[in-house]
C-alpha positions in Angstrom: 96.7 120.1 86.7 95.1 116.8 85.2 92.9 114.5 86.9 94.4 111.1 86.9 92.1 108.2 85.9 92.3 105.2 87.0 92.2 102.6 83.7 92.0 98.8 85.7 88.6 97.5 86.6 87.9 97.8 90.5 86.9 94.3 92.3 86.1 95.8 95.7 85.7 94.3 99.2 82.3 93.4 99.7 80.3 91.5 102.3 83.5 90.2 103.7 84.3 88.8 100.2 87.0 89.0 97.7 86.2 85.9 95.4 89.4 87.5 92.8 91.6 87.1 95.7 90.1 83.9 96.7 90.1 82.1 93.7 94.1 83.0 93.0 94.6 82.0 96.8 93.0 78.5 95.6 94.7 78.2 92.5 98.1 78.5 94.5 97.4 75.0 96.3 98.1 76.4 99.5 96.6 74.8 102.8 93.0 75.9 103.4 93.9 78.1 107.0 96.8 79.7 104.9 94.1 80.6 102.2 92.0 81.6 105.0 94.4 83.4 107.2 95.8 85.4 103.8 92.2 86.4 102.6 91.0 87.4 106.1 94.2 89.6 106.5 93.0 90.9 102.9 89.8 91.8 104.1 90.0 93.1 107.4 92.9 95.5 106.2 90.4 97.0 103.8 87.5 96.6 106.0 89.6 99.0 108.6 90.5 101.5 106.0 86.6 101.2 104.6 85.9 102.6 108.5 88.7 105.6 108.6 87.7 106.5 104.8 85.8 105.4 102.1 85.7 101.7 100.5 87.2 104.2 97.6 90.8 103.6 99.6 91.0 100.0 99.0 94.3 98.3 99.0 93.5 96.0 95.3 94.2 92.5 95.6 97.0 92.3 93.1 99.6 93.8 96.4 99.0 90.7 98.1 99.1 88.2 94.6 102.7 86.8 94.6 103.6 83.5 94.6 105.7 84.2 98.0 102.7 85.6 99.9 102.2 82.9 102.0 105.6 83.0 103.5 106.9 85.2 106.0 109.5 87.0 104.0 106.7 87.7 101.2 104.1 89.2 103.3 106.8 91.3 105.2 107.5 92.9 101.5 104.4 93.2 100.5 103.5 95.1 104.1 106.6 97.4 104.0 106.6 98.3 100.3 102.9 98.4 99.6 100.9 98.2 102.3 102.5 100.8 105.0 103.6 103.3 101.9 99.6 103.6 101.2 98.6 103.5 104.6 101.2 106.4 105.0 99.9 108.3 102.4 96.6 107.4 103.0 96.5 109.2 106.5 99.8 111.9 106.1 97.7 114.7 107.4 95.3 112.5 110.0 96.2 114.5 113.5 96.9 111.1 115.1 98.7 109.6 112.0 101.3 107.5 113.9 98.1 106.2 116.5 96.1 105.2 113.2 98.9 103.6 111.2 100.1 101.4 114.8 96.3 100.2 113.8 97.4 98.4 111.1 99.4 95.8 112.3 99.0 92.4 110.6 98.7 90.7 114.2 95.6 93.0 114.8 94.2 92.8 111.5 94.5 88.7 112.1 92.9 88.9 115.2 95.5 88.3 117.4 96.6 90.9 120.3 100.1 92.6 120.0 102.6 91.2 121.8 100.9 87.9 122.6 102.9 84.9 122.9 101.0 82.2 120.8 100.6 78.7 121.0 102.1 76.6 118.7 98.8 76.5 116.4 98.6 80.2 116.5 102.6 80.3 115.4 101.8 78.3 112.5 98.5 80.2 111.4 99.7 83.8 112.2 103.0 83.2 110.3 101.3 81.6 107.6 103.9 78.7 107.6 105.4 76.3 109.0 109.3 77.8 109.7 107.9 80.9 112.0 109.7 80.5 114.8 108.8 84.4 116.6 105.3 84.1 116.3 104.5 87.3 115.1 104.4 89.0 111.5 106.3 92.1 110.5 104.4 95.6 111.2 
């Protein structure tokens, strides 16, 4: 069997950074916390896999660059079709598999504890809008 190859040019997660992500998140005209919330999300999710694996299992930035990203519906596709399906295959045959993935919540990766009941400033900034009413993003 074949190797595959990968043919697209790699901008990893460095230093915290991911200026391709951040410049698309600026030219969206979103609100700076949104930009910020999105990009930190962006970078502590491959931060944590960085720690489990290698920075060779990076989730590229082009997942998380749709226009609807910002909204709650948009991240929750991005999460459950992208995100978890890598993550999934990413650590199948990890012994604790379903202790790592439960890791990779978008509440933790924020920052924020699971289950916490957030102020009305947290609301807005964990739900990266305004219409959030739960206060918490989809797993």
């Amino acid at each position: 069997m074949g190797r595959t190859r990968r043919r697209l040019r790699i901008w990893p997660v460095q230093d915290g950074e991911a200026p391709v992500y951040q410049n698309w998140l600026a030219s969206r005209n979103l609100p700076a916390a949104t930009q910020q919330q999105l990009h930190r999300l962006f970078v502590n999710l491959n931060n944590e896999i960085g720690k489990r694996l290698t920075t060779d299992f990076q989730v590229g930035h082009s997942y998380f660059m749709r226009d609807d990203i910002h909204t709650e519906l948009g991240l929750q596709r991005v999460w459950k079709h992208a995100v978890t399906p890598l993550l999934r295959e990413y650590f199948h045959s990890t012994r604790n598999a379903d202790t790592v993935l439960a890791e990779f919540t978008i509440l933790r990766l924020l920052g924020l504890p699971d289950g916490a009941e957030p102020d009305r400033a947290e609301k807005s900034a964990s739900c990266l809008h305004e219409e959030c009413a739960s206060g918490t993003l989809p797993a």
